[in-house]
C-alpha positions as CSV (number, residue, x, y, z in Angstrom):
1,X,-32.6,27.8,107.4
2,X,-29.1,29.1,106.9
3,X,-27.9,31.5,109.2
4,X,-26.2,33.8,106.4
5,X,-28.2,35.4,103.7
6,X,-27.3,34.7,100.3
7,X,-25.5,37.9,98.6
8,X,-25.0,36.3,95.3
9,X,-26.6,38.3,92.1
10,X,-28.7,36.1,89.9
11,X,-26.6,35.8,86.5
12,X,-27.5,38.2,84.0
13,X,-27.5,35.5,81.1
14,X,-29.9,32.5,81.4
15,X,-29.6,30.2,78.8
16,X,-33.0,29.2,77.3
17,X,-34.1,25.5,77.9
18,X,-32.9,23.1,74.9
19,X,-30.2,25.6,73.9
20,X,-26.9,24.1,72.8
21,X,-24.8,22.9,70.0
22,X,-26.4,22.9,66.6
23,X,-29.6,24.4,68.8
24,X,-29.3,28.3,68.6
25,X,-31.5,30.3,70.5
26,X,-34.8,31.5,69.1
27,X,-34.0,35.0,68.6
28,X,-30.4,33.7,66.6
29,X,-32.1,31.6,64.4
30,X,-32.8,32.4,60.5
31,X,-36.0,33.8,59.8
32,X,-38.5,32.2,57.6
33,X,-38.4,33.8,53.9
34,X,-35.8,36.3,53.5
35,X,-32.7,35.4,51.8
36,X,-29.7,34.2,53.6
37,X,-27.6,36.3,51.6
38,X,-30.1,39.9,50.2
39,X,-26.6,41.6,48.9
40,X,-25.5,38.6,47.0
41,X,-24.7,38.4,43.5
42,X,-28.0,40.1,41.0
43,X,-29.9,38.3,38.8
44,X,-28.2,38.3,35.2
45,X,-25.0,39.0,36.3
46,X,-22.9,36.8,34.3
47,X,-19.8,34.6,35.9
48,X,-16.0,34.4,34.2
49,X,-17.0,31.6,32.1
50,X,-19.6,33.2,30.9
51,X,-17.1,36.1,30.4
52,X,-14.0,34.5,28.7
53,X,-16.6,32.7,26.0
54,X,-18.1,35.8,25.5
55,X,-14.5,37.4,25.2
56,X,-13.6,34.6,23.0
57,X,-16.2,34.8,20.4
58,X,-16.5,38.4,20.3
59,X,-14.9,39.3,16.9
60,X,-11.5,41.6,16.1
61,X,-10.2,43.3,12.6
62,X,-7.5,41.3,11.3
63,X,-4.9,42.1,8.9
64,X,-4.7,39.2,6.7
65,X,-2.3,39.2,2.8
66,X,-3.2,43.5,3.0
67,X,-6.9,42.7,3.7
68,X,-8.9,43.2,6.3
69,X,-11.3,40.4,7.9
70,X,-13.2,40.2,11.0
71,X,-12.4,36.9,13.1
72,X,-13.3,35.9,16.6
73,X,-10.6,36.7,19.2
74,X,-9.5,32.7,19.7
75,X,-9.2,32.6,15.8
76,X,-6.8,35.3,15.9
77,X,-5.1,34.2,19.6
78,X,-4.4,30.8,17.7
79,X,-3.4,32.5,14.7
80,X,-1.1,34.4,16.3
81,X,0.1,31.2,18.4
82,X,0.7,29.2,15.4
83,X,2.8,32.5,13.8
84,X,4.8,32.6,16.5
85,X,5.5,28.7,16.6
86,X,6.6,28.7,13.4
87,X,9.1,31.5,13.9
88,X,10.9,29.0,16.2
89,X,9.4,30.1,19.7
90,X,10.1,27.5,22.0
91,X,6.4,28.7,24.2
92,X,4.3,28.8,21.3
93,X,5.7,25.4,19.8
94,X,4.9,23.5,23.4
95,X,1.4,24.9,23.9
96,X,0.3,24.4,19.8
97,X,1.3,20.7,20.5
98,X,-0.8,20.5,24.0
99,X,-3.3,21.4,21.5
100,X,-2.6,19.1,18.8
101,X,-2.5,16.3,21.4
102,X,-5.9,17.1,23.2
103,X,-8.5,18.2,20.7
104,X,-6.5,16.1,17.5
105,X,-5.3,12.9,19.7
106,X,-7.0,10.1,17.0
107,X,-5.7,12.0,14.2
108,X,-2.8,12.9,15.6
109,X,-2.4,9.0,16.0
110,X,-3.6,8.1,12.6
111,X,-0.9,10.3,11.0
112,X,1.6,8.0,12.7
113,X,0.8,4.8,12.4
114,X,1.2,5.9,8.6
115,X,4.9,6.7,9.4
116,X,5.8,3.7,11.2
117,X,7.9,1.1,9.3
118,X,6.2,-1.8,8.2
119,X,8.6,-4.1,10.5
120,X,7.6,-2.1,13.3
121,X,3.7,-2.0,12.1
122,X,4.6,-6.5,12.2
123,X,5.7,-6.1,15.3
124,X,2.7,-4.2,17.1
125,X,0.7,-6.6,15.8
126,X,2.2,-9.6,17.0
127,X,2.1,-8.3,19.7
128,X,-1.7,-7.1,19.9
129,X,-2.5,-11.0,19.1
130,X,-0.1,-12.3,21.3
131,X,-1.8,-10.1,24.1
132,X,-5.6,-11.1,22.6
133,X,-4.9,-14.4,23.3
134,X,-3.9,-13.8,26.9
135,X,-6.6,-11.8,27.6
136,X,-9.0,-14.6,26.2
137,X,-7.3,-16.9,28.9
C-alpha cells in the first residue's frame, strides 16, 4: 500500500464507453420522429421561382394606340425593352440581342445564311466537304 492517501477528486465528466468522433453521446443524439428542423419553412409556402413566374404572368393594364389591353407583366417588360431599344438605348439594345441569340439562335442563323454572298455561301461549302472528307479518314 502507499503510504500517502490519494487526495485527488474523481472528474466530474466521465465520458460514456464508445463515445467519440461521429459517436455522440446518447442523450446528444436525434430523437426518433420529430423533425430535424419543426420551425422550418410551412407547407405551401411558395419559393422565388415560384414567385417571379407568378409575378411574370400576373397581368397589367396597358396603354396601347389610346386603348387599353390587359397583358402579362413580361409582355409588357419586353415591350417596354424593345421601345426603349429602338429609341437608341445602348442597355436595352444589348439585352434584346442576348435574347434574340438564346431563345431565336436557328432563326437567327437562318436569316443569315440568306445574307451571305453567294461566293462566301461557295466558300463554306468547300469547306464543309473538304472537312467531311477528313472526318471520314
Amino acid at each position: 500500500m502507499p503510504d500517502y492517501e490519494d487526495t485527488r477528486a474523481e472528474p466530474a465528466f466521465q465520458p460514456e464507453p464508445g463515445v467519440g468522433f461521429g459517436r455522440p453521446p446518447v442523450h446528444a443524439q436525434f430523437k426518433p420522429g420529430p423533425s430535424g428542423n419543426p420551425a422550418g419553412r410551412p407547407r405551401g409556402a411558395s419559393g422565388l421561382r415560384t414567385d417571379v413566374l407568378q409575378m411574370l404572368r400576373s397581368p397589367v393594364l396597358v396603354n396601347e394606340g389610346g386603348r387599353k389591353r390587359k397583358i402579362s407583366t413580361q409582355r409588357a417588360t419586353l415591350a417596354r425593352v424593345r421601345e426603349k431599344a429602338l429609341k437608341g438605348d445602348q442597355r436595352s439594345i444589348e439585352l434584346l440581342f442576348r435574347f434574340a441569340t438564346a431563345y431565336n439562335g436557328e432563326e437567327l442563323m437562318a436569316i443569315n445564311q440568306d445574307l451571305l454572298l453567294r461566293e462566301d455561301q461557295e466558300i463554306l461549302a468547300a469547306h464543309n466537304r473538304k472537312m467531311k472528307g477528313e472526318a471520314e479518314r
